[in-house]
C-alpha positions as CSV (number, residue, x, y, z in Angstrom):
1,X,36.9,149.0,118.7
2,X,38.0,152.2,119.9
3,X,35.7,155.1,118.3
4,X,36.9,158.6,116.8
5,X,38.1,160.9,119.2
6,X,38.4,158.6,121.7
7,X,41.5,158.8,124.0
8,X,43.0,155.5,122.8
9,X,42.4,156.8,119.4
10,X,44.0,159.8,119.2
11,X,46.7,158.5,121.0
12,X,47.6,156.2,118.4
13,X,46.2,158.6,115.8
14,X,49.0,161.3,116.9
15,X,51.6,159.0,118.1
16,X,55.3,159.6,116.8
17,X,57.3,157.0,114.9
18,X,59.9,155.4,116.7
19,X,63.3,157.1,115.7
20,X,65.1,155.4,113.0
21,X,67.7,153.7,115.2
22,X,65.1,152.2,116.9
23,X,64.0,150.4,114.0
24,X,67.3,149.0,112.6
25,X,68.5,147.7,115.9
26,X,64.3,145.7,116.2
27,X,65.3,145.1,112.5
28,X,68.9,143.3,113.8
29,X,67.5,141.6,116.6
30,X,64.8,140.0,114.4
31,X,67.2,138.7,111.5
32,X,69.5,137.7,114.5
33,X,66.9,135.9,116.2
34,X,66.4,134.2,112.7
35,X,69.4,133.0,111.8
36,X,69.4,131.3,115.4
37,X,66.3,129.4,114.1
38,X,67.7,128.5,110.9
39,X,71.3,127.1,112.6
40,X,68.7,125.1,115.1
41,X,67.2,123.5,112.6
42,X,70.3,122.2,111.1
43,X,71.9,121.5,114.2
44,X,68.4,119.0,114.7
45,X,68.4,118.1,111.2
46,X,72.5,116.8,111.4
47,X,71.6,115.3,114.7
48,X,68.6,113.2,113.3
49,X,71.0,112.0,110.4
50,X,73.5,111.1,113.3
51,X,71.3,109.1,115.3
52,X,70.3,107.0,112.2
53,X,73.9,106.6,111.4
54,X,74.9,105.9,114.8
55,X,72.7,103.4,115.8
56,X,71.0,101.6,112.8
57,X,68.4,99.1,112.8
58,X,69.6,95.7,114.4
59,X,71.1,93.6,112.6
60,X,71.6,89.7,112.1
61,X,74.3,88.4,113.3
62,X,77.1,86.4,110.9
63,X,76.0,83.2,112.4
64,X,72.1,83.6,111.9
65,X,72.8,84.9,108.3
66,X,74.8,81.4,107.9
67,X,72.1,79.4,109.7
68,X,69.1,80.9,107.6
69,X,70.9,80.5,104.8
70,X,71.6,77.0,104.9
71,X,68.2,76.4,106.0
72,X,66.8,77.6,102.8
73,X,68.9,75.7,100.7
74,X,67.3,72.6,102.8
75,X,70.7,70.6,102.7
76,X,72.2,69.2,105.6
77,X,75.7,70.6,106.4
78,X,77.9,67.9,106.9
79,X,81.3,68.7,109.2
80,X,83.8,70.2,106.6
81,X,87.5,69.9,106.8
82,X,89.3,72.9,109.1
83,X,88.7,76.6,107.4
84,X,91.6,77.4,105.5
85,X,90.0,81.0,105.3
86,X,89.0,81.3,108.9
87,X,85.8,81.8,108.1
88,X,82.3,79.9,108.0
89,X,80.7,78.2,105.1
90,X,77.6,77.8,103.7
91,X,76.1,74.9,101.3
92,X,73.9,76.1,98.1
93,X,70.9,74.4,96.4
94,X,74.0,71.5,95.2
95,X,75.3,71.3,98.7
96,X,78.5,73.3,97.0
97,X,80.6,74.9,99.7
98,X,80.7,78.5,99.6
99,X,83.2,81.0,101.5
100,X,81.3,84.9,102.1
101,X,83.1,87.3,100.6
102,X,81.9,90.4,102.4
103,X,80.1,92.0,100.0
104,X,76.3,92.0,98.7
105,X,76.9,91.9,95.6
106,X,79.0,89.1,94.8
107,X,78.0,87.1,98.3
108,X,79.7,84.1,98.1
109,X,83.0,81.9,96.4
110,X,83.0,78.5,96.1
111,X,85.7,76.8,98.3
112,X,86.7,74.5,95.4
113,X,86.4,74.4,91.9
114,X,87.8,72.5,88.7
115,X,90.1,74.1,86.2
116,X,90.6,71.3,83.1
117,X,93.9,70.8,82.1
118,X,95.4,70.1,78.7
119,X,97.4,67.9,79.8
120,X,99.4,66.4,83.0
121,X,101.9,68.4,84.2
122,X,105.6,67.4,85.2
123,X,104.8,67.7,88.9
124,X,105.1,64.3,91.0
125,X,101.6,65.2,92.3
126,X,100.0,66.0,88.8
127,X,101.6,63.2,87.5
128,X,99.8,61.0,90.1
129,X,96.7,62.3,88.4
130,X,97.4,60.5,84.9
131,X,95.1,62.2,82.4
132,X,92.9,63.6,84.9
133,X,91.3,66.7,83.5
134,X,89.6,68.1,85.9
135,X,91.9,69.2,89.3
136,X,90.5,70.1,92.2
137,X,91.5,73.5,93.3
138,X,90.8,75.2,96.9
139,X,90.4,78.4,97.8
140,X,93.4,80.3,99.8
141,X,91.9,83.7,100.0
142,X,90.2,86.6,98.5
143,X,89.2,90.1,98.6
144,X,87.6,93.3,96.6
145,X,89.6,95.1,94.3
146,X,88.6,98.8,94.8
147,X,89.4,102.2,92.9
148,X,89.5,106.0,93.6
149,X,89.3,107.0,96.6
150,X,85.8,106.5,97.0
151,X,86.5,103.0,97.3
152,X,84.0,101.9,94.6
153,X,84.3,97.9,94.3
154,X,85.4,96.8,91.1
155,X,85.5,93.0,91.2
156,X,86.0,90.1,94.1
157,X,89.0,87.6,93.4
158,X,90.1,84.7,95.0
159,X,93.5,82.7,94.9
160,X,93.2,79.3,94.3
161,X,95.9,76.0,94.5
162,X,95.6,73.0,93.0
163,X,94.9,70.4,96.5
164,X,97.2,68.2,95.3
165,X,100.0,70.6,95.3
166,X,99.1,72.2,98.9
167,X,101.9,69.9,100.5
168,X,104.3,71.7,97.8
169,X,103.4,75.0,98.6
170,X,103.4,74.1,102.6
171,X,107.0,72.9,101.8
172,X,108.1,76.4,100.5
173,X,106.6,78.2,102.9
174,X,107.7,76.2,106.1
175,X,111.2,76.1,104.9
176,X,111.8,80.1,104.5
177,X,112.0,80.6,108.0
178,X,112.7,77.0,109.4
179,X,115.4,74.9,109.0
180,X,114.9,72.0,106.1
181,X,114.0,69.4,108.4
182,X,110.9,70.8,109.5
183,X,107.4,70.2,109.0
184,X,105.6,72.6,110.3
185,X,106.0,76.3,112.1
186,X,105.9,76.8,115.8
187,X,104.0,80.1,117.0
188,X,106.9,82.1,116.8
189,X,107.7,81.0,113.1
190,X,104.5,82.0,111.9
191,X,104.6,85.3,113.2
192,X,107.8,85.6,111.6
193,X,106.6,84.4,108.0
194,X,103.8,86.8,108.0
195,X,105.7,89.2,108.7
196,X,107.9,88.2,106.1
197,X,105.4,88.3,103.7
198,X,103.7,91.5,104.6
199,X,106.7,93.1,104.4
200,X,107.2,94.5,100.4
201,X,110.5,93.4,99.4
202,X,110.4,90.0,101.3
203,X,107.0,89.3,100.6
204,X,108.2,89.9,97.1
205,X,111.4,87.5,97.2
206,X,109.5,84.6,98.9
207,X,106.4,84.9,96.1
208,X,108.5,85.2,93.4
209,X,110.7,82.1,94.1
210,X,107.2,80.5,94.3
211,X,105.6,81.7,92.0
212,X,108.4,81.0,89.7
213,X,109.8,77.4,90.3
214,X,107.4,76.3,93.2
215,X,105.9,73.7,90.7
216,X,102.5,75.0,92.3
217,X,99.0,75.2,90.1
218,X,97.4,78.1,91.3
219,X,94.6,79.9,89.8
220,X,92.9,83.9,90.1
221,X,89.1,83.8,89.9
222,X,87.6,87.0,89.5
223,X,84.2,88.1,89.3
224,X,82.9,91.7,88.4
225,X,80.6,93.3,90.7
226,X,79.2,95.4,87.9
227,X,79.0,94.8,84.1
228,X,82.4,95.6,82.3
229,X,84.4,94.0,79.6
230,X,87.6,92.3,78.4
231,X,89.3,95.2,76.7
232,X,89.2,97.3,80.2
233,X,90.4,93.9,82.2
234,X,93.2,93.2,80.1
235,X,94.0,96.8,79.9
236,X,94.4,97.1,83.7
237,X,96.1,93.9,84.0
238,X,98.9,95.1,81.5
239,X,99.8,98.3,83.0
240,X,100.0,96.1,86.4
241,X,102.5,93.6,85.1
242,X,104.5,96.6,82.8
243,X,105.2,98.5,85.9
244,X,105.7,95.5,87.8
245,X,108.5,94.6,85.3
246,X,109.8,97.7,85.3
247,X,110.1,97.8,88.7
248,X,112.1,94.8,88.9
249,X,114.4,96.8,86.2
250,X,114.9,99.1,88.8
251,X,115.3,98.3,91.9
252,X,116.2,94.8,91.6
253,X,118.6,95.4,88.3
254,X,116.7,92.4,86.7
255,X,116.4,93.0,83.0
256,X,114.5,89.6,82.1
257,X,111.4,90.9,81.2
258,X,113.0,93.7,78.7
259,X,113.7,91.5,75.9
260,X,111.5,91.1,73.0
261,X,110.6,87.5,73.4
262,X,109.0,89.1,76.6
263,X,107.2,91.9,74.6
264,X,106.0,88.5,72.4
265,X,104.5,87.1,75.5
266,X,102.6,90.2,76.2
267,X,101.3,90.1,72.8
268,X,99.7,86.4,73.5
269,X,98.3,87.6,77.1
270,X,96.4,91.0,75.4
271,X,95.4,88.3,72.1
272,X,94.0,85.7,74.7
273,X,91.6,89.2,75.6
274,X,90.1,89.3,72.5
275,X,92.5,91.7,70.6
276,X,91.1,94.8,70.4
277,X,87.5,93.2,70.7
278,X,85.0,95.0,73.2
279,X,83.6,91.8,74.4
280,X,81.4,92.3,77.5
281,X,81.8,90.4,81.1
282,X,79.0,90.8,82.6
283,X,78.4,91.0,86.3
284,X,78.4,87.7,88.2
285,X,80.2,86.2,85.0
286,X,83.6,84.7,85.6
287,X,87.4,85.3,84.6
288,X,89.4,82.5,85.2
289,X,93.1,83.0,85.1
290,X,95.1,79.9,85.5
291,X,98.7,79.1,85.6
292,X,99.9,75.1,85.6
293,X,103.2,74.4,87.4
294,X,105.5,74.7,84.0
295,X,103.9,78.6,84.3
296,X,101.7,78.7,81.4
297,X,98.9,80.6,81.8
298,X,95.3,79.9,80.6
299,X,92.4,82.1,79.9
300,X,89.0,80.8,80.7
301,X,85.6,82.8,80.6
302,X,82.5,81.4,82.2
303,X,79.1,82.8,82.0
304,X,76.5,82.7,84.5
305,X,75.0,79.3,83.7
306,X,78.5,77.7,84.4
307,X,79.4,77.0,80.9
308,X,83.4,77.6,80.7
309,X,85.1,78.4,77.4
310,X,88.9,78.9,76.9
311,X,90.0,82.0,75.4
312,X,93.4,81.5,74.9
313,X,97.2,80.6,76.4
314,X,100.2,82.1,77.0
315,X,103.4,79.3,77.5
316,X,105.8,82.2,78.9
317,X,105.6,82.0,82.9
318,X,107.1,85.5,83.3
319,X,104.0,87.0,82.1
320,X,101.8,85.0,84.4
321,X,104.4,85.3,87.3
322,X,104.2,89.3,87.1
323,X,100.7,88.9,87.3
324,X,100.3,86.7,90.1
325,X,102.8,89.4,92.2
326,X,100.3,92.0,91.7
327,X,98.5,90.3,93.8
328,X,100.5,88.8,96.6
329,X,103.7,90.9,97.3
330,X,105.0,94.3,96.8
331,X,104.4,98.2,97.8
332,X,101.6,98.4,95.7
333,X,98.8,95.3,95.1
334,X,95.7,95.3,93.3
335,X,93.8,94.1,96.1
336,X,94.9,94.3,99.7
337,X,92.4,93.0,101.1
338,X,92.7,90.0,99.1
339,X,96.7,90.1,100.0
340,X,95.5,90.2,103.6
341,X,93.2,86.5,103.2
342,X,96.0,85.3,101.0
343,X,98.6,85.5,103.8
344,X,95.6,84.2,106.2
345,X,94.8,81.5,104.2
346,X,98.3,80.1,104.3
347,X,98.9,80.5,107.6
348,X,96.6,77.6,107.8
349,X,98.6,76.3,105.8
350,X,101.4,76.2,107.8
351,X,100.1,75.5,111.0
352,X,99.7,72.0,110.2
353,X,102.5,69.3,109.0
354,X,103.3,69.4,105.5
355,X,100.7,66.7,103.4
356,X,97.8,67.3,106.5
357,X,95.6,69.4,104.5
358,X,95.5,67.8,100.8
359,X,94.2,64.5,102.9
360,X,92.1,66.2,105.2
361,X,90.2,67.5,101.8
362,X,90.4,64.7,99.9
């Protein structure tokens, strides 16, 4: 340590302060050099989030999710009949198929259920079944209905037909773009139909006549990916099949949903909800909406055990019909992915001869 009077101590001692100037531009250069440091650190910190978002952790394939998870149900998958959906299938803990549905939190759909019937419809095929009351139904498609524009999922439905009414719906299809004597659609015939049936107003047209007189059973199963109720369900349905009809008002100049026996029917469909009830659906529960080939819809609700109870009916078909279009056809659907499988799904359909694919499941 330098001592008093020393040379290195006076020198300091009597040293002059840098000018002013000096010290603002040390000052800039120091907050500059700063503010480089900082913007590094994001840069690193943005590049670390990047990487991890970028490149995530491996992960299982589709086909060793599948295989793991039939090997922890222990059941032996036996060869099913050709995919309608295009995609693979699992068996649960019954040895049920299921069909993945692309989300986590609804995983799977089954490929068939049973929808009881009051009673046998006017249909050759139903009427084959006598008093049978619970019809087999197979799964077409499905999807995720989302809203906002985050996307957030709202519920997973699937379209389901009635397998003894396939061939009918094979039938329609085939003959809206081939002449009547065929039986099945060549390459270029099915590229045309799905055209046809992306496109809004045709895709409309052909689902409508369907939908309408097809003499189809079809049913919409829909499952909540998060806990909601009926009020909020039936609300959204409503507003889907109003517009809808007043759509068809105005563009089509088809006035057969303004009457009041119409205005009735949407009476039953909101009664068959409860009213004005705030009954809850909880997530995983079920919402079964199904429509026999006379067009009357029923309303079934099934918890999480499996029990099913019927909440109500409505006998007009042009509520249903509305319904079911918000779905399949038009500018606007409630879930286009599900639209997307739909069309898919029938493709299948009419890749093979009309009557194939009821035998091939039965």
């Amino acid at each position: 340590m330098p001592t008093y009077g020393s040379a290195e101590f006076l020198k300091r001692r009597y040293q002059k302060d840098p000018p002013a100037e000096d010290t603002k531009a040390e000052r800039a250069r120091t907050l500059k050099r700063m503010k480089w440091s900082a913007y590094g650190i994001a840069v690193c910190t943005l590049a670390m989030f990047g990487t991890v978002a970028l490149y995530p952790t491996p992960r299982k394939s589709k086909a060793r999710l599948l295989e793991e998870a039939s090997d922890k149900t222990k059941v032996t998958q036996l060869d099913a009949p050709p995919s309608i959906l295009g995609a693979s299938t699992v068996n649960d803990r019954e040895g049920e198929q299921q069909v993945p549905t692309g989300t986590s939190t609804i995983p799977f759909f089954p490929k068939f259920i049973h929808v009881t019937t009051d009673a046998p419809s006017s249909t050759p095929a139903a009427a084959n079944e006598g008093t049978q009351k619970d019809v087999q139904y197979q799964l077409v498609g499905l999807g995720v209905r989302t809203v906002s524009f985050l996307s957030i999922q709202v519920y997973v439905v699937g379209l389901y037909i009635a397998v003894s009414d396939i061939a009918a719906l094979q039938d329609r299809l085939v003959h809206s773009v081939a002449d009547p004597v065929a039986t099945t659609l060549v390459p270029d015939e099915k590229s045309k139909l799905r055209d046809l049936l992306l496109d809004p107003d045709q895709g409309e047209e052909i689902w409508n006549k369907i939908v309408k007189d097809g003499q189809v059973r079809t049913a919409f199963r829909i499952v909540p990916t998060r806990n909601t109720d009926f009020m909020h369900l039936r609300d959204g349905f409503v507003r889907g099949i109003t517009a809808r009809s007043a759509h068809f008002a105005s563009d089509k100049n088809d006035n057969s949903f303004q009457d009041e026996s119409f205005g009735s029917a949407l009476n039953d469909f909101k009664q068959a909800f409860g009213g004005g009830a705030r009954r809850k659906l909880g997530k995983g529960e079920v919402l079964l909406l199904a429509r026999d080939a006379e067009g009357k819809m029923l309303v079934w609700a099934e918890d999480n055990k499996g029990d099913r109870v019927k909440m109500g009916e409505i006998p007009d078909e042009r509520v249903g019909r509305l319904l079911w279009l918000n779905y399949l056809a038009g500018k606007n659907v409630s879930s286009e992915p599900a639209r997307q499988s739909v069309i898919e799904g029938v493709m299948e359909f009419v890749g093979r001869p009309v009557g194939t694919v009821a035998t091939q499941v039965v």
